[in-house]
DSSP file (Angstrom, degrees, kcal/mol; ACC not computed):
  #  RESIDUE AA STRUCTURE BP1 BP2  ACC     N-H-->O    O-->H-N    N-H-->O    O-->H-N    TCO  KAPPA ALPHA  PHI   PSI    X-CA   Y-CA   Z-CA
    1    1 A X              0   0    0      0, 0.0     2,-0.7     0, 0.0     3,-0.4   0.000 360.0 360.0 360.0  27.9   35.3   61.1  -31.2
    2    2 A X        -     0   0    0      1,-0.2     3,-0.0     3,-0.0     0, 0.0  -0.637 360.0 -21.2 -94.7 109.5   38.9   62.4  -30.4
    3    3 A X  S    S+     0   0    0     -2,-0.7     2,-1.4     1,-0.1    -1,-0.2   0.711 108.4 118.4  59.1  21.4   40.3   59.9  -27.6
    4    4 A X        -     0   0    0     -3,-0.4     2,-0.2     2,-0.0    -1,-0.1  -0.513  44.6-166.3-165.9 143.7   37.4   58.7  -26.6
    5    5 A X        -     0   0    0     -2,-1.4     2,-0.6     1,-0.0    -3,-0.0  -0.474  15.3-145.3 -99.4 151.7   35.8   55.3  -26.5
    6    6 A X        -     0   0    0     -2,-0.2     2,-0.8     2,-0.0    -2,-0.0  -0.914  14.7-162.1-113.3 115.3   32.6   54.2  -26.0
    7    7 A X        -     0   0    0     -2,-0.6     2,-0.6     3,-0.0    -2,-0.0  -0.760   8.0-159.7-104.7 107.0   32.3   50.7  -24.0
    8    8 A X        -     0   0    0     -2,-0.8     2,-0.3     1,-0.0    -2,-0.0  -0.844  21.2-126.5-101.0 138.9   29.1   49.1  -24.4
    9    9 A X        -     0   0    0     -2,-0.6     2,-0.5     1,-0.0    -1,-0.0  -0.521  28.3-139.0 -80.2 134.2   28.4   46.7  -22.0
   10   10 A X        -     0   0    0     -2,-0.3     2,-0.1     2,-0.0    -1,-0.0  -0.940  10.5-131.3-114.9 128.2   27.4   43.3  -24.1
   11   11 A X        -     0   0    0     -2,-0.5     2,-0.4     1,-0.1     0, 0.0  -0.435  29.0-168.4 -73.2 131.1   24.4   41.2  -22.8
   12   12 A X        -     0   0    0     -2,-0.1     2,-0.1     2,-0.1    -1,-0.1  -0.956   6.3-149.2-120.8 114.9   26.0   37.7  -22.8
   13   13 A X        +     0   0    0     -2,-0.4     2,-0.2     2,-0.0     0, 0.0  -0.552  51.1  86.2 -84.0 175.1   23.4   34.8  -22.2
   14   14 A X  S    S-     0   0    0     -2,-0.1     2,-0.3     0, 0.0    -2,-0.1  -0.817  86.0 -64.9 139.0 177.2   24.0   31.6  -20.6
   15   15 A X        -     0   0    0     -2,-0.2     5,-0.0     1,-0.1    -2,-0.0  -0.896  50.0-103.0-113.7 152.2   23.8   31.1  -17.0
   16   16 A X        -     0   0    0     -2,-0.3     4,-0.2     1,-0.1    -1,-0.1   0.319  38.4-106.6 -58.1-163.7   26.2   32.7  -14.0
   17   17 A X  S >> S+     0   0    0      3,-0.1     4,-1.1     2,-0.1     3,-0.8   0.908 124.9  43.6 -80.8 -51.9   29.1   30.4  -12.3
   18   18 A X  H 3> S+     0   0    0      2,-0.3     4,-2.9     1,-0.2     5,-0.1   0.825 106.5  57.0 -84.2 -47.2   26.6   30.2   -9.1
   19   19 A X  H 34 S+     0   0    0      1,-0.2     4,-0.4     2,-0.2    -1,-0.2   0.735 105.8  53.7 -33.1 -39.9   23.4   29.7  -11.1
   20   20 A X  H X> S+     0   0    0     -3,-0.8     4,-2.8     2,-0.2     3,-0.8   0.784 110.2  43.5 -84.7 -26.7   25.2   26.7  -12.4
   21   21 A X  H 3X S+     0   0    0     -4,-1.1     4,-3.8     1,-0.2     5,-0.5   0.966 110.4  62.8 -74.5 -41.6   26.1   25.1   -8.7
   22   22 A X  H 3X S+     0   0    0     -4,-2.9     4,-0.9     1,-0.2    -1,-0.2   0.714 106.1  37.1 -40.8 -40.0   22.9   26.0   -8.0
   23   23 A X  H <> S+     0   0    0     -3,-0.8     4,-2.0    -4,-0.4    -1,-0.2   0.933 113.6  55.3 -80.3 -63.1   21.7   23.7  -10.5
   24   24 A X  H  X S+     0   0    0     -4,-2.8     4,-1.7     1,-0.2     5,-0.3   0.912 102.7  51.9 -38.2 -51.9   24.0   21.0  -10.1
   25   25 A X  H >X S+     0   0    0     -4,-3.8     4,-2.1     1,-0.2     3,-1.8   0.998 107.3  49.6 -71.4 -38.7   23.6   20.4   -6.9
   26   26 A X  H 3X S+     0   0    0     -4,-0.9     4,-2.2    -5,-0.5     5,-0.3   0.937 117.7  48.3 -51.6 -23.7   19.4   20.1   -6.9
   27   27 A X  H 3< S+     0   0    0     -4,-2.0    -1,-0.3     1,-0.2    -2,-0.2   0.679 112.2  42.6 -91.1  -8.5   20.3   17.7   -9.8
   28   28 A X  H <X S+     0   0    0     -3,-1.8     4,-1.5    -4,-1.7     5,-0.2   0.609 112.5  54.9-104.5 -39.4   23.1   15.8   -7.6
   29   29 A X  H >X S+     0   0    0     -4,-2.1     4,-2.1    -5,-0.3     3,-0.8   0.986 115.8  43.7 -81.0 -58.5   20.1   16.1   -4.3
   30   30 A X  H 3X S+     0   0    0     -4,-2.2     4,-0.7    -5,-0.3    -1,-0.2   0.846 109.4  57.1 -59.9 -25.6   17.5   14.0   -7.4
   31   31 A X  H >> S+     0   0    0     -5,-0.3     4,-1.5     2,-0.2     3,-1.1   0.969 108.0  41.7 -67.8 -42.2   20.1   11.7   -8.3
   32   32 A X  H <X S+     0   0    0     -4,-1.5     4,-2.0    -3,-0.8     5,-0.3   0.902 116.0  46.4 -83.8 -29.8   20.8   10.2   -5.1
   33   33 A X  H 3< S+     0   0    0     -4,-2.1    -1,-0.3     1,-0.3    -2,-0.2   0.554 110.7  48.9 -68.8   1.0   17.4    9.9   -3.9
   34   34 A X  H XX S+     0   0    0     -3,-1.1     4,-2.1    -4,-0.7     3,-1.0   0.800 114.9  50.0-106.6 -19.5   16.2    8.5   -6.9
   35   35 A X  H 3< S+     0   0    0     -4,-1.5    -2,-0.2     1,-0.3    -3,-0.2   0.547 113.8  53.5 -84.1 -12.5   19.8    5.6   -6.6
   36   36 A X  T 3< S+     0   0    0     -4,-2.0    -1,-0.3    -5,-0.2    -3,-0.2   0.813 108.1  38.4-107.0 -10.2   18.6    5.2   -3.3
   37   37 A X  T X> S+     0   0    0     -3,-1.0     4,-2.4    -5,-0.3     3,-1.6   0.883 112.7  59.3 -93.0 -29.6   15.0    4.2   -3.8
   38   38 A X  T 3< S+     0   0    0     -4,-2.1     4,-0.2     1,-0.3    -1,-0.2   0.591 109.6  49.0 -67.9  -3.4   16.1    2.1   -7.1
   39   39 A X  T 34 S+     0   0    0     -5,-0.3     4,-0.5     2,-0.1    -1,-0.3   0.537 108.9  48.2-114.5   6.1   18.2    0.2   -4.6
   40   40 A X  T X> S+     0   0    0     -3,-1.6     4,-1.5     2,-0.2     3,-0.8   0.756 114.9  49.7 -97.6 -51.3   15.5   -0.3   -1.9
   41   41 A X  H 3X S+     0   0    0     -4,-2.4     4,-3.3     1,-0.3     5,-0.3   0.930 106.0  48.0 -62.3 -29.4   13.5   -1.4   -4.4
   42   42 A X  H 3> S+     0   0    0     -5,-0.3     4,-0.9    -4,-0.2    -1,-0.3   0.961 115.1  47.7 -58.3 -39.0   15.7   -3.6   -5.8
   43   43 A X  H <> S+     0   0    0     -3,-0.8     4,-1.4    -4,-0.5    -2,-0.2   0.673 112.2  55.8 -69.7 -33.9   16.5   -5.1   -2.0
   44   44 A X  H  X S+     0   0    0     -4,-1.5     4,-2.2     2,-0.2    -1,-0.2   0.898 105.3  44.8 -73.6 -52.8   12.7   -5.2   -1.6
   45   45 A X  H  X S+     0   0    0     -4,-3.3     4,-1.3     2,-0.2    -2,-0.2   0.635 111.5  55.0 -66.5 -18.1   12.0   -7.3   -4.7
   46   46 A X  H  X S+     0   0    0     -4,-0.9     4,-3.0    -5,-0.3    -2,-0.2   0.919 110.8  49.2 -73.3 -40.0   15.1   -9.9   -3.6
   47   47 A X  H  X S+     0   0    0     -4,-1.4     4,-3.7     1,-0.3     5,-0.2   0.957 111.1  52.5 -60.1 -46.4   13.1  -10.1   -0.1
   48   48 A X  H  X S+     0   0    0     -4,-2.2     4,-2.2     1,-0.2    -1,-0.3   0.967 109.0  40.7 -75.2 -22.4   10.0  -10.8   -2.0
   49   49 A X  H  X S+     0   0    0     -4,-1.3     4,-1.9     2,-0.2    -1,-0.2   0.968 111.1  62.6 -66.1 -45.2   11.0  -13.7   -4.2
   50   50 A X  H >X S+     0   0    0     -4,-3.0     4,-4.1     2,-0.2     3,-0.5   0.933 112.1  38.1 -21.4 -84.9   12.8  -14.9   -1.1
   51   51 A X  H 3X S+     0   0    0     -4,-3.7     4,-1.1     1,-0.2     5,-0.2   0.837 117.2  45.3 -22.5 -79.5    9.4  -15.1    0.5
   52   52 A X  H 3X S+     0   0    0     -4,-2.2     4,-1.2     2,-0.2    -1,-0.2   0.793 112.1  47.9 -42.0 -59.6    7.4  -16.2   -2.0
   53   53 A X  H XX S+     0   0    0     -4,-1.9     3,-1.9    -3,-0.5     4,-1.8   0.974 116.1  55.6 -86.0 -62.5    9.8  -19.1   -3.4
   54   54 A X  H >X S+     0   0    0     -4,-4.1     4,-1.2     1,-0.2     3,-1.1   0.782 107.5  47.0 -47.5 -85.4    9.9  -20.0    0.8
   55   55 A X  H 3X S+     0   0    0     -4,-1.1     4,-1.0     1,-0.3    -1,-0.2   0.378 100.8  57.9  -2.4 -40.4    6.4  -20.2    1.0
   56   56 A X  H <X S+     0   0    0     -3,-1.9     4,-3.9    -4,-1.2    -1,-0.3   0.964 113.3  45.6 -55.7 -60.5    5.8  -22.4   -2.0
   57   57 A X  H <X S+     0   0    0     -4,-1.8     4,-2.2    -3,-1.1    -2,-0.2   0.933 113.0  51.8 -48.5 -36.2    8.4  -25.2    0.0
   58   58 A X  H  X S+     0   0    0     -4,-1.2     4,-3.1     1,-0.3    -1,-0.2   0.928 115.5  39.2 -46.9 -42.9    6.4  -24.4    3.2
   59   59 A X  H  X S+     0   0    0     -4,-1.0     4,-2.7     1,-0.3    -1,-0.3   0.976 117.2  52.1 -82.4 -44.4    3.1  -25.3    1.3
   60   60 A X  H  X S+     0   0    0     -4,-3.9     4,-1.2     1,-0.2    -1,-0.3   0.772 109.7  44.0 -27.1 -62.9    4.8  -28.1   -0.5
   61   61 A X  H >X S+     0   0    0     -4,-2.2     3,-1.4     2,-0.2     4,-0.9   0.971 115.5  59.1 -60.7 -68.9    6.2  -29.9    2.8
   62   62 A X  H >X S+     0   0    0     -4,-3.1     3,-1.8     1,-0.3     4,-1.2   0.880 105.3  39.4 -44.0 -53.2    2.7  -29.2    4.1
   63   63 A X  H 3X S+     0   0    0     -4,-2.7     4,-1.7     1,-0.3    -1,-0.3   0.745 108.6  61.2 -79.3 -13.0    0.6  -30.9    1.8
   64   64 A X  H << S+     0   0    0     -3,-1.4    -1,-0.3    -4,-1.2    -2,-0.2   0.492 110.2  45.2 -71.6  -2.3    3.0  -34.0    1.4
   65   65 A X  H << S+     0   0    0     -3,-1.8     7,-0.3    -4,-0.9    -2,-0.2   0.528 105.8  58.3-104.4   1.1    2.4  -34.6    5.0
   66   66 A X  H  < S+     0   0    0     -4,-1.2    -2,-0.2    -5,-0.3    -3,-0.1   0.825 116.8  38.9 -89.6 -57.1   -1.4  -34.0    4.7
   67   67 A X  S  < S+     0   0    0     -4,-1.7     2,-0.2    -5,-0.2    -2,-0.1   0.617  81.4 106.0 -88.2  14.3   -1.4  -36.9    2.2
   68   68 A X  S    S-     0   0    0      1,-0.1     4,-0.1    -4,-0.0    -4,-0.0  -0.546  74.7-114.7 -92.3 172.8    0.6  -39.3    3.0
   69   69 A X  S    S+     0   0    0     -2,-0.2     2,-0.4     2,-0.1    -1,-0.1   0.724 100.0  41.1 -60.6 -41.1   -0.7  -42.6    4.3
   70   70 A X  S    S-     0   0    0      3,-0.0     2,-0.4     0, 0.0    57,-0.1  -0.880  84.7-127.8-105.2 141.0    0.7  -42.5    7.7
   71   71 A X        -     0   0    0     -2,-0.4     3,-0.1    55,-0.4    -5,-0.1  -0.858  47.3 -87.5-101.0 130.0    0.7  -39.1    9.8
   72   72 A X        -     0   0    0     -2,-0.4     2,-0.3    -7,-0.3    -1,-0.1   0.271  35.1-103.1 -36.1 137.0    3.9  -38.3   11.1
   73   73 A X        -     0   0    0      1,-0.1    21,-0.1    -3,-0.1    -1,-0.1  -0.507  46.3 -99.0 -87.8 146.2    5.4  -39.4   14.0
   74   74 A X  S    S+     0   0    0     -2,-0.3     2,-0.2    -3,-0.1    21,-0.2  -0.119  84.6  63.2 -97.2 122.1    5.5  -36.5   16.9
   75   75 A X  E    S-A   94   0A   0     19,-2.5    19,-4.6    -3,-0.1     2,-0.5  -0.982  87.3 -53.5 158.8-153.3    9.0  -34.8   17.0
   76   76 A X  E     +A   93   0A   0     -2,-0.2     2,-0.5    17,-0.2    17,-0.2  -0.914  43.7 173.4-118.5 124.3   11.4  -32.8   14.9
   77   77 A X  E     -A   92   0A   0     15,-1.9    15,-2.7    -2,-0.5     2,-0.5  -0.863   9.0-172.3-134.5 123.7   12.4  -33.6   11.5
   78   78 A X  E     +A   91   0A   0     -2,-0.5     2,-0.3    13,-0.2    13,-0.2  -0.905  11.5 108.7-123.8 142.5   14.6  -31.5    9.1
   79   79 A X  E     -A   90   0A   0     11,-0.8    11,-1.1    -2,-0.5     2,-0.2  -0.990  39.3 -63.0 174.1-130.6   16.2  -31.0    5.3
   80   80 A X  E     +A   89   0A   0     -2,-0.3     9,-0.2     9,-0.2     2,-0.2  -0.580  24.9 165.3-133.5 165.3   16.7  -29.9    2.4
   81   81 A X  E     -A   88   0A   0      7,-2.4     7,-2.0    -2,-0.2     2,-0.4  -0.824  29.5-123.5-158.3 178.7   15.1  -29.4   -0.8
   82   82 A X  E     +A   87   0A   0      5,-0.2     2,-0.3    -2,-0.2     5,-0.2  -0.824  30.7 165.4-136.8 147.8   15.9  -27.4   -3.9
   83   83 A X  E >   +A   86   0A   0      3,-2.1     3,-0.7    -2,-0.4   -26,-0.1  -0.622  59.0   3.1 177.8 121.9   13.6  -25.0   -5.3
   84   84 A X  T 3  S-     0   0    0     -2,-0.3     3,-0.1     1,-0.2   -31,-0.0   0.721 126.8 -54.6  19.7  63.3   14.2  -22.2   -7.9
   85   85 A X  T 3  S+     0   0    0      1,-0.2     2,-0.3     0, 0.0    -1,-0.2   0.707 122.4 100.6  56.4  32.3   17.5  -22.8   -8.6
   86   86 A X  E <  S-A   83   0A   0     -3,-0.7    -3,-2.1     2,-0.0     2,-0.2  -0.951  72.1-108.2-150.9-171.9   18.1  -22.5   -5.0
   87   87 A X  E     -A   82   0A   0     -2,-0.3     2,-0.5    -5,-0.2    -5,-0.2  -0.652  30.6-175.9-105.8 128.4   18.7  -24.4   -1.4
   88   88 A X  E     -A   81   0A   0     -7,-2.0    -7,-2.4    -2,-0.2     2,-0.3  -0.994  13.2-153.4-134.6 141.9   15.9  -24.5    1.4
   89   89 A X  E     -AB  80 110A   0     21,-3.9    21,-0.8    -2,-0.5     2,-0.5  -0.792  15.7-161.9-106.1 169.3   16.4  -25.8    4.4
   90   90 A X  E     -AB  79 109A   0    -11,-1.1   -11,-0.8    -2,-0.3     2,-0.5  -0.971  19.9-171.3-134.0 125.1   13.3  -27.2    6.4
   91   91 A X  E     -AB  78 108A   0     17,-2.3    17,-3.2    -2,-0.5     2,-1.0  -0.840   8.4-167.4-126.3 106.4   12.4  -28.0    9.6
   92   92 A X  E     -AB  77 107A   0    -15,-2.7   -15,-1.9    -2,-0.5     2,-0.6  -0.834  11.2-166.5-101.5 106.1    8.6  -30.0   10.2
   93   93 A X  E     -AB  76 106A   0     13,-2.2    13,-1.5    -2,-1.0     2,-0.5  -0.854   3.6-171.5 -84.2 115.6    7.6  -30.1   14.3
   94   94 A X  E     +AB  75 105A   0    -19,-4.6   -19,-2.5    -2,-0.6     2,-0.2  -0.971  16.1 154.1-116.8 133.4    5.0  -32.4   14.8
   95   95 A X  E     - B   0 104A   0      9,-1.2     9,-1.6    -2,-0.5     2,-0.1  -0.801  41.1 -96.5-153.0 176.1    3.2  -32.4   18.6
   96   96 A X  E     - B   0 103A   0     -2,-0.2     2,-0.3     7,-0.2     7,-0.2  -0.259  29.2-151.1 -98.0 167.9    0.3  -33.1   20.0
   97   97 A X        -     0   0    0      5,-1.4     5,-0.3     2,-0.5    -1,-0.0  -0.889  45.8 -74.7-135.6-178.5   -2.5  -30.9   20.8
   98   98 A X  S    S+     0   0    0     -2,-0.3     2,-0.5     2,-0.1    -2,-0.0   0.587 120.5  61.2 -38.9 -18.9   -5.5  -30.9   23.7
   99   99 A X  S >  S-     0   0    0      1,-0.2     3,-1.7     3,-0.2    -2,-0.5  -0.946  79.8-147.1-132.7 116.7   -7.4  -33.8   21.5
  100  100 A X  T 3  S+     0   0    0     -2,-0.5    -1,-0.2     1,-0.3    -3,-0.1   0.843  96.3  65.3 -78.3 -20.7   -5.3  -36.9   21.3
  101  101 A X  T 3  S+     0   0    0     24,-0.1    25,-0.8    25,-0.1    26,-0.5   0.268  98.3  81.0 -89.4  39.0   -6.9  -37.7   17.6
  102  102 A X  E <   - C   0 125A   0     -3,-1.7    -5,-1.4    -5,-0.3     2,-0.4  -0.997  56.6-175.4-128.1 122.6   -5.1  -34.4   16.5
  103  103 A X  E     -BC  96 124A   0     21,-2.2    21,-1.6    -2,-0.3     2,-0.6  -0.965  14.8-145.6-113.4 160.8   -1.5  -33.3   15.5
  104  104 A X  E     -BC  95 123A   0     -9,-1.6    -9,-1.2    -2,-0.4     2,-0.8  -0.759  17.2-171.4-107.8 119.5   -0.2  -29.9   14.8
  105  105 A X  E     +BC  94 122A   0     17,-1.2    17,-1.3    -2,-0.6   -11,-0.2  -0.656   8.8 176.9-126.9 101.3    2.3  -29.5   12.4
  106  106 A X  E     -BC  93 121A   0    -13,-1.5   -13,-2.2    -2,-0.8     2,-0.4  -0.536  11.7-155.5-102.4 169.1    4.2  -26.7   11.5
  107  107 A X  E     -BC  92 120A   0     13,-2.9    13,-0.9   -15,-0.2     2,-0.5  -0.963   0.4-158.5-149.3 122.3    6.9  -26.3    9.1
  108  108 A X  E     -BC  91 119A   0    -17,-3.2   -17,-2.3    -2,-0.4     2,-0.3  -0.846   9.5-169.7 -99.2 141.0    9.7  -23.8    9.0
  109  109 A X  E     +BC  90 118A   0      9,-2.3     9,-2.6    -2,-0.5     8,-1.2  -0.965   8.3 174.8-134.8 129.3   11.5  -23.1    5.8
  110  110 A X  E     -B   89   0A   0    -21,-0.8   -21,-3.9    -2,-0.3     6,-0.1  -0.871  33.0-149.9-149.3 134.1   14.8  -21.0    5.4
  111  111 A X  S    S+     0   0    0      4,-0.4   -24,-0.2    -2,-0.3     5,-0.1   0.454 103.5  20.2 -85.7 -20.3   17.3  -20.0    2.8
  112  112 A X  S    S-     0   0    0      3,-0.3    -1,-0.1   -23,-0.1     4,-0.1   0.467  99.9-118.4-128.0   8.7   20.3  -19.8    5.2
  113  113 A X  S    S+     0   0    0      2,-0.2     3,-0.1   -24,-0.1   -25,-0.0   0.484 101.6  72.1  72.1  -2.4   19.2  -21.7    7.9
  114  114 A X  S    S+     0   0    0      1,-0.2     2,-0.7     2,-0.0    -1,-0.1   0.697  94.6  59.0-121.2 -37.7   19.3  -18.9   10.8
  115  115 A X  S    S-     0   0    0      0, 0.0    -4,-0.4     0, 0.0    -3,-0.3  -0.840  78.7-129.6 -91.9  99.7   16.0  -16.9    9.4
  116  116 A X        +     0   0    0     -2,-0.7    -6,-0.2     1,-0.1     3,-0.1  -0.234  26.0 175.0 -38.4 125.0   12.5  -18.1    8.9
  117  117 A X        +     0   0    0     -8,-1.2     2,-0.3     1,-0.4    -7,-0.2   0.775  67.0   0.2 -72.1 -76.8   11.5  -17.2    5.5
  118  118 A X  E     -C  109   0A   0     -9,-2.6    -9,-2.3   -64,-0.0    -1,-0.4  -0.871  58.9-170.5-122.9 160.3    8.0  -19.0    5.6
  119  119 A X  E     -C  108   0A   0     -2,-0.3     2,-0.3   -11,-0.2   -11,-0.2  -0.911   1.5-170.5-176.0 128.5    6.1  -21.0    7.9
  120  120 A X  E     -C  107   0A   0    -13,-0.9   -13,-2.9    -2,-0.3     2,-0.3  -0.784   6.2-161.3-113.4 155.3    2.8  -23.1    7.6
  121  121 A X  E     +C  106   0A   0     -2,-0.3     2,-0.3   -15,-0.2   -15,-0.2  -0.961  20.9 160.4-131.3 124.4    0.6  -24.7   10.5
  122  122 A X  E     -C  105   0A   0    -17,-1.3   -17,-1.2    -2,-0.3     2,-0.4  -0.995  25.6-147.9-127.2 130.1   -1.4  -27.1    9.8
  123  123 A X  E     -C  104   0A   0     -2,-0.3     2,-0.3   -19,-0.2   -19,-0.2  -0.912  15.2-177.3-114.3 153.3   -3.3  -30.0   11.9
  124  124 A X  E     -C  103   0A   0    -21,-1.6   -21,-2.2    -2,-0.4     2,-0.2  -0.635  31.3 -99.3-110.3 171.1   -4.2  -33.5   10.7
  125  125 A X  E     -C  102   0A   0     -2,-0.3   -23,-0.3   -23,-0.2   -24,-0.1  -0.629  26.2-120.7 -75.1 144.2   -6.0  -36.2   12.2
  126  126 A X              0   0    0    -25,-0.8   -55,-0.4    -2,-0.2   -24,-0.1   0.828 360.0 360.0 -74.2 -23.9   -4.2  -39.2   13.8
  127  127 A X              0   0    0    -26,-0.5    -1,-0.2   -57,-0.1   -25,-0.0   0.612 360.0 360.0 -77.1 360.0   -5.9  -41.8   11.5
């Protein structure tokens, strides 16, 4: 053993420098795809309540003109109404159609006023 050493190579676990980018980044490629589908969905579920909440006014608007005593007189009429803590605007077109003891009535309803949300057509009778 006179001047000379013996170097043993020591097994170290653990993972390399490259092993480790390696990792990271597939766990950085699953992170964003899963931050970008929890944020379509999230944008997806604002759209539907949108809908849905429009839709209620639509049916609403519709069926207070289905009962009321007089059927509406042939034109445009619009406003507003309130409706799960929030602002709809409305617009009811009443015209006539082929059969004079028929109108058609549709009804647009809109959360900012530039985009249909929901929209019913319905016709009543003129009596």
């Amino acid at each position: 053993m006179s001047g000379r050493f013996f170097l043993r190579r020591r097994r170290r676990s653990g993972f390399t420098l490259i092993e480790m980018m390696v990792a990271l980044a597939v766990f950085s490629l699953a992170a964003l795809a899963l931050l970008r589908m929890t944020t379509e969905n999230t944008r997806t579920a604002g759209e539907l309540e949108t809908r849905t909440l429009a839709g209620i006014v639509a049916d609403n608007l519709a069926v207070e003109t289905l009962v009321a005593v007089d059927p509406p007189a042939p034109g445009e009429t619009a406003g507003e109404t309130d409706l799960g803590g929030r602002r709809w605007m409305w617009r009811r077109i009443v015209s006539g159609t082929g059969d004079p003891a028929l109108l058609r009535i549709e009804v647009r309803v809109s959360d900012d006023g530039v985009w249909t949300s929901a929209e019913a057509v319905l016709f009543r009778a003129m009596s």
